[in-house]
C-alpha positions in Angstrom: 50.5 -8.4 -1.8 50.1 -9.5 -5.6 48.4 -6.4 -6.5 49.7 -4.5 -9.9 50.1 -1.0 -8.9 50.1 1.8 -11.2 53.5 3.6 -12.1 52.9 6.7 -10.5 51.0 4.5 -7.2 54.2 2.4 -6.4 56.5 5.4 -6.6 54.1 6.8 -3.5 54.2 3.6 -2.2 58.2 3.2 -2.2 58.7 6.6 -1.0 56.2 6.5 2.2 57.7 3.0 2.8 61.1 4.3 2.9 60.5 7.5 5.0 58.3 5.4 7.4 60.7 2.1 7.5 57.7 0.2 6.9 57.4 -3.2 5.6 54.4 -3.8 2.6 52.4 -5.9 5.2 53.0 -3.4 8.0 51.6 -0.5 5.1 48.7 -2.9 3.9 48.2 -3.3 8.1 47.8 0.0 8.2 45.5 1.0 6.1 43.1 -2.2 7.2 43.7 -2.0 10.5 40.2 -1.0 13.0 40.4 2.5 13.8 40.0 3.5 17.8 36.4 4.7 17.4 35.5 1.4 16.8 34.1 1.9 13.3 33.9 -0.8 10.9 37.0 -0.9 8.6 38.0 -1.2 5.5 39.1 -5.0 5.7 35.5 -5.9 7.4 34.2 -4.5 4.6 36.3 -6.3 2.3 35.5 -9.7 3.9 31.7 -9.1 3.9 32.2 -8.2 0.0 33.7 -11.4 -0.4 31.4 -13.7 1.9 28.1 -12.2 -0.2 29.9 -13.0 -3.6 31.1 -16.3 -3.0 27.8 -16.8 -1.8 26.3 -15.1 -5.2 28.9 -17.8 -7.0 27.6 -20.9 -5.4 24.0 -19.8 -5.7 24.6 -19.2 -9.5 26.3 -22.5 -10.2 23.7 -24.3 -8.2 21.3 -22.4 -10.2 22.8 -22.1 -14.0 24.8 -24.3 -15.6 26.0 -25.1 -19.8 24.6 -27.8 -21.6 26.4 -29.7 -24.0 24.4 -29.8 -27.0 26.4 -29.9 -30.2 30.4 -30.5 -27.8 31.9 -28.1 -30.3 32.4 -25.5 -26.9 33.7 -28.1 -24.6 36.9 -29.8 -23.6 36.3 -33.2 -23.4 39.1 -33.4 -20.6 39.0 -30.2 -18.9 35.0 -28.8 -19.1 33.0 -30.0 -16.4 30.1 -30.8 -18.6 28.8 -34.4 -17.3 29.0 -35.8 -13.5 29.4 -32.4 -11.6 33.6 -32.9 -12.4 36.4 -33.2 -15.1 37.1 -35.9 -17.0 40.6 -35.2 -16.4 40.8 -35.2 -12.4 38.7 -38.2 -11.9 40.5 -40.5 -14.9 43.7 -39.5 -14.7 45.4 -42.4 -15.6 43.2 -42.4 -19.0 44.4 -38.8 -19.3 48.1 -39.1 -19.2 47.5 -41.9 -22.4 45.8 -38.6 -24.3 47.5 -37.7 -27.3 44.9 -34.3 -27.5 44.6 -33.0 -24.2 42.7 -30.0 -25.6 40.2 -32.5 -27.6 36.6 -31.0 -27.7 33.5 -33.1 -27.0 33.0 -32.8 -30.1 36.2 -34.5 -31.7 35.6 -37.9 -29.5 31.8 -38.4 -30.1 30.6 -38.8 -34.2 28.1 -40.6 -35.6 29.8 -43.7 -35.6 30.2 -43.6 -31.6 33.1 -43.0 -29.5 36.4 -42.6 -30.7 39.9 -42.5 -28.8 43.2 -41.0 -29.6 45.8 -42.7 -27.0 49.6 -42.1 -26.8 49.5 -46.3 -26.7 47.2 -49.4 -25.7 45.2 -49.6 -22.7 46.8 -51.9 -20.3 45.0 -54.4 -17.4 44.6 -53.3 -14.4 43.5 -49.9 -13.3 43.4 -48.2 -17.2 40.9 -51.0 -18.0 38.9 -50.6 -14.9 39.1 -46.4 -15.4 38.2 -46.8 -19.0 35.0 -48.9 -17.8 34.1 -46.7 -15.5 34.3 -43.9 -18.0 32.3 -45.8 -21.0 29.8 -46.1 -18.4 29.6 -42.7 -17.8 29.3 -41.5 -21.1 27.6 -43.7 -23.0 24.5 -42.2 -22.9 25.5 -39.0 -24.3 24.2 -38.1 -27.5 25.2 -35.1 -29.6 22.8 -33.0 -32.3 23.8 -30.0 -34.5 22.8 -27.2 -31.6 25.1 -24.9 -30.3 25.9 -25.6 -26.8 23.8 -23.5 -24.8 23.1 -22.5 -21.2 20.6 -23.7 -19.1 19.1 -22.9 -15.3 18.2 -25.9 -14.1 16.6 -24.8 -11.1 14.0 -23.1 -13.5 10.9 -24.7 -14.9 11.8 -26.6 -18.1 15.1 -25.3 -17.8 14.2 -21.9 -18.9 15.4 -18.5 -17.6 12.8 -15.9 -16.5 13.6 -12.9 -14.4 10.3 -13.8 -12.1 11.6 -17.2 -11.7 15.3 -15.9 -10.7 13.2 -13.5 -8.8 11.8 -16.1 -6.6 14.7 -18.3 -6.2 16.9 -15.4 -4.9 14.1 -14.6 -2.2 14.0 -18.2 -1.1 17.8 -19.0 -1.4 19.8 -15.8 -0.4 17.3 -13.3 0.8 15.1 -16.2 2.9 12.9 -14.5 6.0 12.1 -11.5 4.0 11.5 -12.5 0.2 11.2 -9.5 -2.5 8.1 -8.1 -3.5 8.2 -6.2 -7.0 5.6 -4.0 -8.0 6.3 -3.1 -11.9 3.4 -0.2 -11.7 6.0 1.9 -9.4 9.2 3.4 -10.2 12.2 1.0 -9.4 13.9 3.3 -6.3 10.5 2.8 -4.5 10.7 -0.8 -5.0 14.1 -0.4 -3.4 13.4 2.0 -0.6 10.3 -0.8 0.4 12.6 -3.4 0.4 15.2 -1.7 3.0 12.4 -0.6 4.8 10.6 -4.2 5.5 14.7 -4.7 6.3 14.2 -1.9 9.0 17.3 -0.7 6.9 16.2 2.7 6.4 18.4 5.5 8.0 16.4 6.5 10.8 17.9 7.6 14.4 17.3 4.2 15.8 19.3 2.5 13.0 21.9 4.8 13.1 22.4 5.2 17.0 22.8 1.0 16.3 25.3 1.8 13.7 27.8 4.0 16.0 26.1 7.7 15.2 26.5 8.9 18.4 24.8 12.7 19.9 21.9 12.4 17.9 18.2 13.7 19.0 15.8 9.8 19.0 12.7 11.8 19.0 10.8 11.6 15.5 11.5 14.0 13.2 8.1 14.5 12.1 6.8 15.0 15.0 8.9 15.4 17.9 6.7 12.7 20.2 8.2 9.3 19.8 11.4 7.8 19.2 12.1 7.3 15.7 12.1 4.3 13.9 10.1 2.8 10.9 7.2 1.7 12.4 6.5 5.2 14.1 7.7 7.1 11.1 5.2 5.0 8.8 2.4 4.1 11.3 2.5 5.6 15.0 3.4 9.2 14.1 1.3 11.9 14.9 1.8 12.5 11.2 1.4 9.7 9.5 -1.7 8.7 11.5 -3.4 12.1 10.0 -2.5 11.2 6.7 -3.6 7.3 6.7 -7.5 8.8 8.4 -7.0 11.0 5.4 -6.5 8.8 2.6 -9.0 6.1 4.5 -11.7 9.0 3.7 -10.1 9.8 0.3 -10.4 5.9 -0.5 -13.9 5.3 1.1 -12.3 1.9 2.6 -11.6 1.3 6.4 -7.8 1.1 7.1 -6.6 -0.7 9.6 -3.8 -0.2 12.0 -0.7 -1.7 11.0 2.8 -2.1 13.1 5.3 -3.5 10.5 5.5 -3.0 6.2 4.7 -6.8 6.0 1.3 -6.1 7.7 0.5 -3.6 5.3 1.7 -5.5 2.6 -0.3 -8.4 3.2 -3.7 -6.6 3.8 -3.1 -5.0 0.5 -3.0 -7.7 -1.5 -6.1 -9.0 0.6 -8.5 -6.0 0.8 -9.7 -6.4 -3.0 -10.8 -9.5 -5.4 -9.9 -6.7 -8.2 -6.7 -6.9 -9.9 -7.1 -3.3 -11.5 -8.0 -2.4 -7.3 -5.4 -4.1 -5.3 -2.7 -2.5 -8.6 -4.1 1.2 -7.5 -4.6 0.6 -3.5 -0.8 -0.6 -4.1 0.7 2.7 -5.7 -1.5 5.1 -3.1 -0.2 2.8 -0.2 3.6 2.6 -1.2 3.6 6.4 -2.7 2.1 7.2 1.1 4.7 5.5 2.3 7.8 7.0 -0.1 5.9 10.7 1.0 6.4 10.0 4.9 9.9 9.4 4.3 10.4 12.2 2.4 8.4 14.9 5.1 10.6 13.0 7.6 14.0 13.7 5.5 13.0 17.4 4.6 12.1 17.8 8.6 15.8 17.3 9.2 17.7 18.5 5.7 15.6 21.7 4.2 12.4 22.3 6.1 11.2 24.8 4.4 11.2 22.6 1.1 8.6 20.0 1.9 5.8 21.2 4.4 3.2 19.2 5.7 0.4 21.1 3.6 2.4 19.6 0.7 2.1 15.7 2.0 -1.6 14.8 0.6 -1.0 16.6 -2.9 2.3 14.7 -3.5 0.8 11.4 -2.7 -2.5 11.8 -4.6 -0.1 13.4 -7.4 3.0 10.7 -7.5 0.0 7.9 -7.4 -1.6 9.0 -10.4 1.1 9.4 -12.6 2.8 6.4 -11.6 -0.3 4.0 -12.7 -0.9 6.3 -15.7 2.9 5.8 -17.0 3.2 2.3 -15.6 -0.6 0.5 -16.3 -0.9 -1.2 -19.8 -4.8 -0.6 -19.6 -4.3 3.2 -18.9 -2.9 5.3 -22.0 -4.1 8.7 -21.9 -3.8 11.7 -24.2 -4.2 15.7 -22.9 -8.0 15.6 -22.4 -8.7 12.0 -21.0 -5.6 13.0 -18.3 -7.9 15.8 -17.6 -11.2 13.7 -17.0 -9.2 11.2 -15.2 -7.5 13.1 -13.2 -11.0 14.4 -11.8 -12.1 11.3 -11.7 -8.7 10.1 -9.7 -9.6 13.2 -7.2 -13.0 11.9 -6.5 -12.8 8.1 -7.0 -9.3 6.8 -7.0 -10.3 3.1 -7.1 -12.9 3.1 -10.1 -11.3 5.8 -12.0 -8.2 4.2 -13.6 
């Protein structure tokens, strides 16, 4: 199979071959092989793995690429540094008359121009027409004292940011649902909002879906409807009591949403304020994170998280998220005090 096994691994592996009078590829068979439950098996899993990172690969060398600068880090023959290929597979007859095959850039371009190392003259004939085609090629290049250096291409002024990788993984791997970061709340609630505008939470309809068979569909908050993520965040008895209750605590008018996009959208929306729409974001999306936790400590520990509990952890969670998170918030002991008051009365002014 070409793997290196560890000592102790291929004596396991010779003696459960031998008492089994198993081949290697009937052993490797074995272990990959789809189960009778029709669960997903290791090998599936394998080749998803492998589709998403040669996916990643091409992406990234689409994306990011080195830039010769000073050629003191390339190989003139062998880098693919000009032309999207190497020097060596497309003039291969010029190659074979290379004295250095290992030359850098660097070695073959000084001030004075180009210079060549070859085993012998170039003859008539296809050398003459290669080596025209390749003094075409390069004779734009020009060299400076800079390191070599790498550069994204796709980027604006070929500059790496993490908001402009950001945005070009949304449009070019993630596509129909693009990433929306929200720095003013912790990152596994950036996360869990992701998988959730996914509908790649955990709930019963996703995992009936997934092969979880004798499972109850009702909601687990509730016990009405069948559970999935727009009735756990939006059609639950539950969560409908706690959106009329923060739509009092806010003094704004919620409206009824069916999906996390809708929501998302008519946050960003609702306010002209930036310092508004920031803390309508963190009581929204810690509403949100508190559903799913009522809904998980329904099922796990229900005496942990009771539903009196729900409105004090969002108003809670909200507040210290913006005042850990907000650059225009830094409180000491006695302005958290008066804040907080001010958070309990007026959660869109105070902050």
């Amino acid at each position: 199979m070409g793997l290196d096994l560890h000592p102790t691994l291929q004596y396991l592996h010779s003696t459960y071959s031998y008492n089994h009078g198993v081949t290697d590829l009937q052993l490797w068979q074995h272990i990959l092989i789809k189960n009778s439950t029709g669960v997903q098996t290791q090998a599936c899993i394998l080749s998803s793995i492998a589709h998403k990172l040669a996916l990643l690969h091409t992406i990234l060398v689409t994306w990011i690429s080195f830039k010769a600068v000073g050629g003191i880090q390339f190989l003139f023959w062998h880098h693919n540094w000009i032309g999207g290929y190497k020097l060596c597979d497309k003039f291969h007859r010029l190659y074979a008359l290379e004295s250095d095959k290992l030359c850098k850039l660097s070695d073959r371009l000084s001030i004075n121009g180009w210079c060549w190392s070859w085993r012998r003259n170039i003859r008539s004939g296809a050398e003459a027409q290669q080596f025209s085609e390749l003094s075409s090629t390069i004779d734009h290049v020009t060299l400076n004292d800079s390191s070599d250096k790498w550069v994204c291409t796709s980027f604006p002024k070929d500059t790496f940011s993490v908001s402009g990788f950001r945005r070009l993984f949304s449009r070019d791997v993630i596509g129909n649902c693009p990433t929306h970061w929200c720095k003013f709340i912790p990152p596994n609630i950036n996360f869990f909002l992701w998988r959730a505008r996914l509908n790649r939470l955990p709930d019963k309809c996703n995992l009936l879906e997934r092969g979880v068979q004798s499972i109850n569909l009702l909601c687990s908050s509730c016990s009405i409807n069948v559970e999935d993520t727009t009735n756990i965040f939006f059609e639950c008895e539950i969560a409908m009591q706690v959106w009329s209750y923060m739509s009092s605590w806010l003094d704004i008018t919620l409206h009824v949403w069916h999906s996390m996009d809708g929501l998302m959208q008519w946050i960003m929306t609702v306010f002209q304020s930036r310092s508004k729409t920031i803390t309508l974001e963190a009581i929204c999306y810690g509403t949100l994170w508190t559903l799913w936790r009522y809904r998980n400590g329904r099922i796990f520990d229900p005496n942990k998280f009771k539903k009196c509990h729900i409105i004090d952890s969002i108003v809670l969670s909200s507040f210290d998220w913006l005042s850990a998170r907000y650059k225009k918030v830094r409180l000491n002991w006695n302005d958290w005090l008066m804040n907080w008051n001010d958070w309990l009365m007026n959660p869109l002014n105070s902050l």
